[in-house]
C-alpha positions in Angstrom: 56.7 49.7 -120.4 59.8 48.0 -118.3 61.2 48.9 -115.3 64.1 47.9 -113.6 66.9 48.6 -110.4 70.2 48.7 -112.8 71.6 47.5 -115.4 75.2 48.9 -114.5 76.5 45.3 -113.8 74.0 42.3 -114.3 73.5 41.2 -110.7 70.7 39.2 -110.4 69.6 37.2 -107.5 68.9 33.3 -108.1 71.4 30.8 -109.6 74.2 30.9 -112.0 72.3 29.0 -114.7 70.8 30.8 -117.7 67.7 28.9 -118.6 66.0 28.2 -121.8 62.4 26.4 -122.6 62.3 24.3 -125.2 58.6 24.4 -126.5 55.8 26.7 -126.5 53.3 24.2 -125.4 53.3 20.6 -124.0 55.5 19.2 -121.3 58.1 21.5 -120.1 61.3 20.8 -120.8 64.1 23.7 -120.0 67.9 23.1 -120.3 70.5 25.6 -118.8 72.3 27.2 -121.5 75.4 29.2 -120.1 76.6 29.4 -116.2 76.9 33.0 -115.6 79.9 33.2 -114.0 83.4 32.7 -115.0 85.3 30.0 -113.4 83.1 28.9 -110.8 81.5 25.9 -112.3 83.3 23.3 -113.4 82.7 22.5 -117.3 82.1 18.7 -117.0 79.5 20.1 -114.6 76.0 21.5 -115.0 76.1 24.4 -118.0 75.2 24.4 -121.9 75.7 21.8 -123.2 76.6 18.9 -120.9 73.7 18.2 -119.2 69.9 19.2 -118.9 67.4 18.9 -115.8 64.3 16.6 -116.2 61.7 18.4 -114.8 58.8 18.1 -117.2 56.1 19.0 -115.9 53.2 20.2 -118.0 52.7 24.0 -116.6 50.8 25.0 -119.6 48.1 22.1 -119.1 49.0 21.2 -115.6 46.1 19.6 -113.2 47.1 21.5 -110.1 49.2 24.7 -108.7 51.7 22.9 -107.1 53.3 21.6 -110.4 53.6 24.9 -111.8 55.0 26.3 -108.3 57.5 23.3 -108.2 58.9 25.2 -111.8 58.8 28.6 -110.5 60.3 27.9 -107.3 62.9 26.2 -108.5 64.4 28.2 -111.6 63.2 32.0 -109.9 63.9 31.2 -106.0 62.1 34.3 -103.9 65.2 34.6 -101.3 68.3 34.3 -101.1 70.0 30.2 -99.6 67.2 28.6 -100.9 68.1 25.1 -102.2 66.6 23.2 -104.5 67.3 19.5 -105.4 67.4 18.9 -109.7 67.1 15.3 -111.2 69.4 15.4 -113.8 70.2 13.3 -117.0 73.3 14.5 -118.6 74.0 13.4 -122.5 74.7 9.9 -122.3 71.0 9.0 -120.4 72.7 9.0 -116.9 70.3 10.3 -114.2 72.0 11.9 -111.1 70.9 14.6 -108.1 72.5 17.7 -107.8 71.2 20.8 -105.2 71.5 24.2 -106.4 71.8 27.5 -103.6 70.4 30.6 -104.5 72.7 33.6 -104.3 73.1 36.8 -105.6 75.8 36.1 -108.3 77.0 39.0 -110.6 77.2 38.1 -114.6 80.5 37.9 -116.6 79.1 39.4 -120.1 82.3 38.0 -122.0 83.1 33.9 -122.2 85.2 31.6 -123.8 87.4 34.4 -125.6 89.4 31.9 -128.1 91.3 30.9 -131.0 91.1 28.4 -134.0 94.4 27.6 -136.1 93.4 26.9 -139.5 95.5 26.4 -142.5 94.5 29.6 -143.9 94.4 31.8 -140.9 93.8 31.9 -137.3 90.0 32.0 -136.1 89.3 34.3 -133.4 85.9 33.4 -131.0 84.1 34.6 -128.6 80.8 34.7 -126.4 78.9 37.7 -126.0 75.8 37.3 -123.1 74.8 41.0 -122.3 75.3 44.7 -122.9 76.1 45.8 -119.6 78.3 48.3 -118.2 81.0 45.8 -117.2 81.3 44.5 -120.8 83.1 47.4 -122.0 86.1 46.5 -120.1 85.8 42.6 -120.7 85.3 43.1 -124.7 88.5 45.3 -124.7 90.2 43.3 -122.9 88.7 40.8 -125.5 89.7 42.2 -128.4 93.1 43.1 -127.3 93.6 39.2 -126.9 92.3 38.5 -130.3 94.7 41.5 -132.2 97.6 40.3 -130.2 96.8 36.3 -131.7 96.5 38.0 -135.3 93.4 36.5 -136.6 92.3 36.8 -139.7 88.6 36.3 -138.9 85.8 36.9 -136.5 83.4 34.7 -134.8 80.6 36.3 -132.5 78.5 34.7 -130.5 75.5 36.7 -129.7 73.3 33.7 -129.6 71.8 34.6 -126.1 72.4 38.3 -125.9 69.3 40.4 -125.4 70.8 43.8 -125.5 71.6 46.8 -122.8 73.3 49.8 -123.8 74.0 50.4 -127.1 77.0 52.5 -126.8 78.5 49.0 -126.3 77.4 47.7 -128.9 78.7 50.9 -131.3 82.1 50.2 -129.4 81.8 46.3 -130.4 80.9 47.1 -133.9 84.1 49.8 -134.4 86.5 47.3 -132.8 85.4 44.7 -135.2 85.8 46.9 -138.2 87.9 49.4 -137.0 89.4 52.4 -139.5 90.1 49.9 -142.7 88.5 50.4 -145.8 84.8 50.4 -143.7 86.2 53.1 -142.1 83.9 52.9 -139.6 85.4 55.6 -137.2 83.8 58.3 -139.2 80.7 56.8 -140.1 77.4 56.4 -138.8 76.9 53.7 -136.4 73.1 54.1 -135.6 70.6 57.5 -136.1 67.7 57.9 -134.2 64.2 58.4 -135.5 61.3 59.6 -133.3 58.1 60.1 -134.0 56.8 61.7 -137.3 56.0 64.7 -134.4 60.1 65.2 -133.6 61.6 64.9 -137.1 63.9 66.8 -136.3 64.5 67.4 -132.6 65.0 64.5 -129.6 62.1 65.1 -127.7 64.0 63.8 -124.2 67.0 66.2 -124.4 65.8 68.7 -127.0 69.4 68.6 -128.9 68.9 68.7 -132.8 68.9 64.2 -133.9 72.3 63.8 -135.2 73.7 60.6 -136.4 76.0 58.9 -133.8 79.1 57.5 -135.1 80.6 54.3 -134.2 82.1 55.0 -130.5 86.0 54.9 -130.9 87.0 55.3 -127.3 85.6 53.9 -124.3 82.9 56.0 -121.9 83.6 55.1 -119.1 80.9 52.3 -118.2 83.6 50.2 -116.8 87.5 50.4 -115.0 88.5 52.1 -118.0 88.4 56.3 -117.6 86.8 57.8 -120.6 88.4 58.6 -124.1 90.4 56.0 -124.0 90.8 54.5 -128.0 89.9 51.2 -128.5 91.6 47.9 -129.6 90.7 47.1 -133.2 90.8 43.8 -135.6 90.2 45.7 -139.1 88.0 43.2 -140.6 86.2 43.5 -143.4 84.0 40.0 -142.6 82.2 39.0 -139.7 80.3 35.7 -138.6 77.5 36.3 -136.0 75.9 33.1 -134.2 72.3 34.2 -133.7 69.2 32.7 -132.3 65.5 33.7 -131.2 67.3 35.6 -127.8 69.5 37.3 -130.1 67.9 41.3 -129.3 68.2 44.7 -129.7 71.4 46.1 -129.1 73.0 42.9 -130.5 70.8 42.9 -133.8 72.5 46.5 -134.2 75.7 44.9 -134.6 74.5 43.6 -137.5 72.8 46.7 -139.1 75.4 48.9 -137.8 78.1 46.6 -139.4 75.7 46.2 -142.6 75.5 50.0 -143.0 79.3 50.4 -143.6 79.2 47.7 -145.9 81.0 45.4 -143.7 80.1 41.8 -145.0 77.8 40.3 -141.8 77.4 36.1 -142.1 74.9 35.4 -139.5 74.6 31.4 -138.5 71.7 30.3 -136.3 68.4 31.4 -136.3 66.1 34.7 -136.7 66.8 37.3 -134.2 63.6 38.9 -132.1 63.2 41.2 -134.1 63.6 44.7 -131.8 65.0 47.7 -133.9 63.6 50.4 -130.9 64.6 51.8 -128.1 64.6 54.0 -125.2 66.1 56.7 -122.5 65.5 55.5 -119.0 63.0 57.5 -116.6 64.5 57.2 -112.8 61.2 57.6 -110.7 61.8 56.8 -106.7 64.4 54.3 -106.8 62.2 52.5 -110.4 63.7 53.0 -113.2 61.2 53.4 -116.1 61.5 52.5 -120.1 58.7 53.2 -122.4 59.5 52.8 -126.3 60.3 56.0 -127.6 62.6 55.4 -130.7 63.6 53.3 -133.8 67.2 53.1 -134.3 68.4 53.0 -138.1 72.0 52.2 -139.9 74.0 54.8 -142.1 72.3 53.3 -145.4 69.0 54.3 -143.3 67.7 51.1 -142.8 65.9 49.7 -139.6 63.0 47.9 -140.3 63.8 44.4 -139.4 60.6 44.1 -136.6 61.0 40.3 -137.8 64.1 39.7 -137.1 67.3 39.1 -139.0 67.3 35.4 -140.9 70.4 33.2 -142.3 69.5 33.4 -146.0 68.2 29.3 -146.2 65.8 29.8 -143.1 62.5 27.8 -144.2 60.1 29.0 -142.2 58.6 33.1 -142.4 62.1 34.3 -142.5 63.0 38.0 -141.5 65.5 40.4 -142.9 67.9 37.8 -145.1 71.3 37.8 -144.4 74.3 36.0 -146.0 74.7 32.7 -144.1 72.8 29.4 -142.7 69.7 28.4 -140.2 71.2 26.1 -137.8 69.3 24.8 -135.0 71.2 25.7 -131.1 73.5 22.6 -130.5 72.8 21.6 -127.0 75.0 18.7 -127.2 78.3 20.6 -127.4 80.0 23.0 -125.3 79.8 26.8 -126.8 83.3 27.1 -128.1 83.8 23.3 -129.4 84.7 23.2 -132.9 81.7 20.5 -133.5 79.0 22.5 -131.8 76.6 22.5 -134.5 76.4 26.7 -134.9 80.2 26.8 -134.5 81.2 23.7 -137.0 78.5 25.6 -139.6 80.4 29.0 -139.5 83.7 27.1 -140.1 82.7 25.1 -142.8 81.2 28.5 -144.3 84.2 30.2 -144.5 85.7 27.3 -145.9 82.8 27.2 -148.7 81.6 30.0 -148.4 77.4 29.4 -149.4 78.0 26.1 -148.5 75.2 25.2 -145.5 74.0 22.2 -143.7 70.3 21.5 -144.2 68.6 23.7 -142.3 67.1 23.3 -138.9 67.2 27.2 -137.6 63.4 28.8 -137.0 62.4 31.8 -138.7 59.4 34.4 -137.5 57.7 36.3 -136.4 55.4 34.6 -134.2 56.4 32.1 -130.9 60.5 31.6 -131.3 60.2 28.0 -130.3 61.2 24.8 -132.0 58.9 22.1 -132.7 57.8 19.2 -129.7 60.1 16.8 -130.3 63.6 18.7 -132.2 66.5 16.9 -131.2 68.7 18.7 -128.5 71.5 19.0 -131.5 69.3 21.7 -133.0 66.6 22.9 -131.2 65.7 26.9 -130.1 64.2 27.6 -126.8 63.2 30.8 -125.3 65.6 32.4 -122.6 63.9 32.8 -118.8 64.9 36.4 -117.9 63.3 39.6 -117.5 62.5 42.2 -120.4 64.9 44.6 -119.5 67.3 42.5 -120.4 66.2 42.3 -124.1 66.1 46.2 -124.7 68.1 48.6 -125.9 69.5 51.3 -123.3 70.7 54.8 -125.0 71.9 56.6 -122.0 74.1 55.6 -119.5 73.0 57.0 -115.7 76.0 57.6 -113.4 
């Protein structure tokens, strides 16, 4: 069971760094992998993938308390204008100080929102961090950007997205596809199955289970009133950019899209693995999540408990998808056409089953990369709560 204050906007008290381990054991080493907030850092400063804080220190076999307390201190501050000094050695070996505040800082869901002129077609790209309420204004917004540029193809980056509400996620999905020949509108987007003791009835409201189609309008999570339609970009192809923080809500992009038979290349590495879900219990100011459902696509498929996979990932692959295991590229900025992920999804569509070797990890079992992957492909796992890799059926107003 989780339990939570909101997840209406992602405003979380510490600092505006999203942090990531690299290994399961040995010395520690953690790299930030996205600022959290939009234009208030710099990008020759401090965020994925220009520099990385040396702070290795052995927590799992550390001699005394006050190494792992130096960790904890640091990256999950306990009030509000703490500061904490970093030594940090950015990509070309340069070692420097910097001092970090905490604050309460409230998440932008939606970055680098882009496009890539090609000679066959312009590229459109974008970074997708959580399925929070906010997001359904910033992905319209989005999309609207993307239509208006014309492109003729899709890159989503979901590579650190742990889920939320999945209305947002059906309302991703439909402006992705839109009414072409998927025809998504009218299809099934995601149908919920209980226990083998409510086959037929949802146990929380007592209505009769009923498919729900892809969402066509907006709900009114965000500035938007409700009903209004949605932007779409009528494709029929998709690339995702996945990794091991890749959750939930975001893996049912994938099904959902899969299920109207809307061709889903996934670049990166296995997803978590997390097809269920639940309706939030508000309990004295706690609100309370225990796993209540399985969600499944309109071909009725849900079972991927080990994750989705790029079809070459090497090791205990998942569900196999269409595409290629490619390490996370901590040596580029997300949006550079030669961050490794990014570069791999291009190349795709210009070859398509053409794929660098691979250096992606697969699962089940600990999502880590190897002691010692270089920081040009390597997979850590994200530091945040596990509310925040869920998904959320029912918004609360």
């Amino acid at each position: 069971m989780v339990k939570k204050r909101s997840c209406d906007s992602l405003r979380v008290f510490g600092v505006v760094l999203e942090w990531a381990q690299g290994y399961e054991r040995g010395p520690l080493s953690i790299a930030p992998t996205f600022h959290g907030i939009d234009d208030q850092i710099p990008h020759g400063n401090i965020f994925h993938n220009d520099s990385h804080p040396d702070l290795k220190v052995d927590f799992i076999f550390a001699n005394t308390q006050a190494e792992v307390d130096t960790i904890n201190n640091a990256v999950f501050p306990d009030q509000i204008g703490e500061t904490h000094s970093f030594q940090v050695q950015n990509l070309s070996g340069t070692m420097s100080s910097l001092a970090m505040e905490s604050a309460n800082v409230t998440s932008a869901p939606v970055h680098n929102v882009d496009t890539i002129p090609t000679p066959t077609g312009t590229i459109g790209y974008l970074v997708f961090n959580d399925h929070i309420a906010t997001a359904e204004q910033a992905l319209v917004d989005a999309i609207a950007t993307l239509d208006a540029a014309n492109i003729s193809d899709l890159v989503l980056d979901v590579r650190y997205n742990g889920g939320g509400y999945l209305v947002i996620a059906s309302q991703l999905a439909y402006m992705i596809a839109g009414d072409g020949p998927s025809g998504s509108g009218s299809q099934t987007f995601e149908e919920l199955r209980f226990s083998d003791k409510h086959p037929t009835t949802n146990p929380v409201t007592g209505a009769p289970l009923a498919p729900d189609r892809f969402a066509t309008t907006t709900v009114g999570l965000s500035a938007f009133p409700p009903g209004q339609p949605l932007p779409t970009l009528d494709l029929q192809r998709v690339f995702v950019i996945t990794g091991p923080n890749t959750c939930s809500a975001s893996e049912s992009i994938i099904n959902g899209l899969q299920g109207v038979d809307v061709e889903v290349i996934q670049i990166g590495s296995t997803t978590c693995g997390k097809p269920y879900g639940f309706y939030p219990w508000d309990n004295c100011g706690t609100t309370y999540f225990s796993i209540q459902f399985q969600g499944v696509n309109a071909k009725g498929f849900g079972d991927y408990t080990d994750g989705f996979s790029p079809q070459n990932t090497q090791d205990s692959p998942g569900t196999l998808v269409p595409g290629c295991s490619v390490g996370d590229d901590y040596t580029h900025a997300l949006g550079d056409v030669t961050e490794a992920r990014l570069a791999a999804a291009l190349a795709y569509r210009d070859n398509p089953g053409a794929c660098p070797a691979p250096t992606g990890i697969g699962g089940p079992g600990p999502r880590f990369s190897k002691p010692g992957a270089p920081l040009s492909a390597a997979d850590g796992r994200m530091l945040r709560p596990p509310w925040r890799e869920n998904r959320i059926l029912e918004h609360r107003q």
